[in-house]
N, C-alpha and C positions, 0 to 999 in steps of 0.2 A: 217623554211623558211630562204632565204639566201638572202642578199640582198650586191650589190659592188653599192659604192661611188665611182665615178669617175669625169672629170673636171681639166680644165686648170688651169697649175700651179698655185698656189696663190688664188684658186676659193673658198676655205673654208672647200673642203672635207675631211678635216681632222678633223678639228673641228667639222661639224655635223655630220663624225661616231661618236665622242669621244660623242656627247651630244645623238645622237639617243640609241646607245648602252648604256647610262646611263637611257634614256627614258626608253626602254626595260625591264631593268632589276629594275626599279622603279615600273612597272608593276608588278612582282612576276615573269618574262620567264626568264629562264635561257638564257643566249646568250655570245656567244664567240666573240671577237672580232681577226680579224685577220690583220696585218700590211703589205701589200704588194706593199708597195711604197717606191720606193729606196730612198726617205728621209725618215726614221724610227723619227715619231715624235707623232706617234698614243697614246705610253706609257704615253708621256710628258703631251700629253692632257685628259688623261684619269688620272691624278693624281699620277702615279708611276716615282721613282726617278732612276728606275734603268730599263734596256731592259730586258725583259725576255731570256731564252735561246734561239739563233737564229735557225731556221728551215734548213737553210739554211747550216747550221756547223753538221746535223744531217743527210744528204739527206740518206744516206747510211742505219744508222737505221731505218729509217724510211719507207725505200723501202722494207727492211727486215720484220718488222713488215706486211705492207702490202699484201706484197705477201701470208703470211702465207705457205700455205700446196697446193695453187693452181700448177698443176701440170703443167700446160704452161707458168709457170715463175718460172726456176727454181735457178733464182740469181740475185740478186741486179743487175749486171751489165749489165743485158736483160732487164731493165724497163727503159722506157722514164717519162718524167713528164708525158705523156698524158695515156699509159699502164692503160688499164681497169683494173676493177676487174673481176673475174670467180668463178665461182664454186670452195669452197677452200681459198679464196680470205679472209683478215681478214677483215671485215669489221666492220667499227667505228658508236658510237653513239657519241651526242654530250659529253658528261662526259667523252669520250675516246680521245678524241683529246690529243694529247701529248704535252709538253714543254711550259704551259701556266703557268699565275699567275694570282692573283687574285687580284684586286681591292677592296677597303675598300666597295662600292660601290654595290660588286657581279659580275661585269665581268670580266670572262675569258679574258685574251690577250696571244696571241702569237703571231710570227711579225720573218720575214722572214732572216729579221739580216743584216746588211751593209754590205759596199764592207770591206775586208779584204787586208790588203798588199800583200797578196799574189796573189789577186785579179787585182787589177790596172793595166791596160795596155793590160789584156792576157782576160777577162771576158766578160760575159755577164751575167746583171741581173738577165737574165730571168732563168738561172739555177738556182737562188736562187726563185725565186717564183715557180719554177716548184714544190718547197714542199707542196707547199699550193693548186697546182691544184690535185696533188696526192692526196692528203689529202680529198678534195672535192670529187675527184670520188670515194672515198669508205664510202662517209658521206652518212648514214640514218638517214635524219633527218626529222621531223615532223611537224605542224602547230605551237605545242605548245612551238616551241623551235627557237632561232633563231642565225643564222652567220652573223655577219657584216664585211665586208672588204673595208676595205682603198685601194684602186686601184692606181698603177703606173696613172700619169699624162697622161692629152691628150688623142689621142689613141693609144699610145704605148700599152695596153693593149692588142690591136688584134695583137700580135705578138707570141699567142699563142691561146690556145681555153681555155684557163680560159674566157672568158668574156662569154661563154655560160654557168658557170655552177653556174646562179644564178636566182632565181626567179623571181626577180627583179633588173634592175640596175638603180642607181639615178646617172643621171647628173647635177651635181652643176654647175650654171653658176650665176655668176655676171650680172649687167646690161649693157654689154659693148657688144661692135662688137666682141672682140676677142674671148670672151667667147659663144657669140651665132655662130662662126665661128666651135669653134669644137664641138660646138651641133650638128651643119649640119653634121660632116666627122661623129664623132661617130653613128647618126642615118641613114647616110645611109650607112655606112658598119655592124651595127645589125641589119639594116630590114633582111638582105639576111639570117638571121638566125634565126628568131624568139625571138628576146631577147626584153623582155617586158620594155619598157623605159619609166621614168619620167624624168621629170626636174624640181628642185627645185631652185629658183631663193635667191640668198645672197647677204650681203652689200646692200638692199635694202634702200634707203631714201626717197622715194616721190608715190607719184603716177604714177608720168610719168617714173618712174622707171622697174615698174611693166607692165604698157602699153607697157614699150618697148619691154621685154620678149615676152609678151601674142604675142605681133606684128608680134616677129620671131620664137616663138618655137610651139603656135597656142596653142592647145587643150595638148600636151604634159604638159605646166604649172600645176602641181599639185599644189603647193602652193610656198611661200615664205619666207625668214627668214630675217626682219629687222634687220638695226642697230642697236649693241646691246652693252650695258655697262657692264653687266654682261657676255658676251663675253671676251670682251677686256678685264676685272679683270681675267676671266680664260686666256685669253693667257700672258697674264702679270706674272703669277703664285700667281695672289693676292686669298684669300680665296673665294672657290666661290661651291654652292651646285646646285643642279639642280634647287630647287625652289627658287633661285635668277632670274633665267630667265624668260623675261616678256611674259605675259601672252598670247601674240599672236605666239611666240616665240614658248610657251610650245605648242599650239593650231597646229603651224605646226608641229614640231614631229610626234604629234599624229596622222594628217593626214596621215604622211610618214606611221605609223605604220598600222594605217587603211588600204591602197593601199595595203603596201604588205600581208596586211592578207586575204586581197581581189584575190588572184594572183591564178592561178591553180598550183598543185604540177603535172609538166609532166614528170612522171619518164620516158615514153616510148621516148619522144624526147631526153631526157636526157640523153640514154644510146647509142639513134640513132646518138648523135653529139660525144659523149665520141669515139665511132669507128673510125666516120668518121675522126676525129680531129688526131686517132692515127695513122691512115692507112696514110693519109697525112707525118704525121714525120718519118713515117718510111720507106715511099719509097724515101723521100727526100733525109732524111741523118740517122735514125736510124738503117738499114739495114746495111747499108756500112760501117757504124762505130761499130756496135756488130758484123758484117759477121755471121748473121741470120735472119730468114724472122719474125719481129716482128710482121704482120699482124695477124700470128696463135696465137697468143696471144688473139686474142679476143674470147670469148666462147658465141657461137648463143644459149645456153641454159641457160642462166642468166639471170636472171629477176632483174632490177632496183630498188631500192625502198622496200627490205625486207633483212629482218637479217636468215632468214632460208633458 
């Protein structure tokens, strides 16, 4: 199951992938953690001193890999981030995801990789997260397993169709105007797509805190995560374990985890947005820039959702 944190700058989504993806994997599920926000600060909060190798510095193997043996892509240089898989297509479990490390903890991280010098001035991000929606669309993955990802801020996110390729996505919001501001934009540009959305509300102190949420984001409020001291020691980098976290604390994780195990796995939407998402980029600007019709690239005889 796959689940993106998203939320306005400063909202906490970093810190509750780093603590959900520890929840997870305190459970005995395997889960990968993935860093796709162009501050890389996921590693920090998950306990590791150094960034894993960025996804980003690899687009190129990585596109190779994928393609494998399918015969309507026949070179790295014909895939876009959005390029389906086909028949032939390598297709990933989760133990196959490349260029991760591991936590003392048990989760996987990989993490998209910062702007490089070479970057500054001439880039955009989104070529570096494009590894990670590659990545997604040739992911089979299952109930018993799960993907976490730390999402670009705001909705910078729908600046690509990664933001459909998750079971579930949690919007972290604070108890502020600003933060129920891009609950509104993010929820109404994922109604038009089906993208199943929470809000989890953080920095929480009072009751009227809570009331404020529930006031503007309604029935969307799954739960909440209070003030927390055991927080603050982990961003502080003071020693700090998951069962330092208080008890209501740990009680909302578990809700997050409940919801998304609640979720349907819809391969057939799944493959239906993966097209549409590509046809889009490639009559825009994919096309013009390979000088060939990326569109044939999609094979109407693939089935979503199996490794045979």
């Amino acid at each position: 199951m796959r689940v993106a944190f998203v939320g306005k700058g400063g909202s906490g989504k970093t810190t509750i992938s780093a603590l959900f993806a520890r929840h997870v994997a305190s459970q005995g599920a395997p889960v990968v953690a993935l860093d796709a926000d162009i501050n890389q600060h996921l590693a920090l909060v998950l306990g590791l001193e150094e960034q894993p190798e960025p996804l980003g510095a690899h687009l190129t193997e990585i596109k190779d890999l994928l393609r494998g043996d399918n015969p309507r892509i026949p070179s790295a240089e014909v895939m876009l981030k959005t390029t389906p898989p086909g028949r032939g297509s390598r297709l990933l479990r989760l133990a196959d995801l490349p260029y991760t490390v591991t936590t003392p903890e048990g989760v996987r991280l990989a993490a998209t990789g910062p702007f490089t010098e070479d970057d500054l001035g001439v880039a955009c991000y989104h070529s570096k997260v494009g590894a990670v929606e590659l990545l997604l669309n040739h992911l089979v993955d299952g109930h018993d397993e799960y993907v976490v990802v730390d999402m670009t801020a705001g909705a910078d996110s729908f600046a690509s169709g990664l933001f459909t390729r998750f079971d579930l996505t949690v919007l972290v919001a604070e108890p502020t105007r600003q933060a129920v501001s891009v609950y509104r934009q993010y929820s109404d540009y994922a109604a038009a797509f089906d993208v199943s959305l929470a809000v989890v509300g953080n920095k929480v102190h009072t009751p009227q805190d809570v009331e404020f949420l529930r006031s503007h984001v309604g029935e969307d409020l799954l739960t909440w995560f209070e003030h927390s001291p055991a927080v603050r020691a982990l961003e502080q980098g003071r020693p700090f374990a998951l069962e330092d976290l208080e008890p209501d604390n740990r009680e909302a994780l578990a809700r997050v985890l409940k919801h998304l195990d609640a979720q349907e796995k819809d391969w057939e939407r799944f493959g239906r947005q993966a097209a549409d998402f590509h046809i889009r980029n490639a009559r825009a600007w994919g096309n013009a820039r390979t000088g060939v019709d990326l569109t044939a690239q999609i094979d109407p005889g693939f089935v979503y959702g199996r490794l045979d």
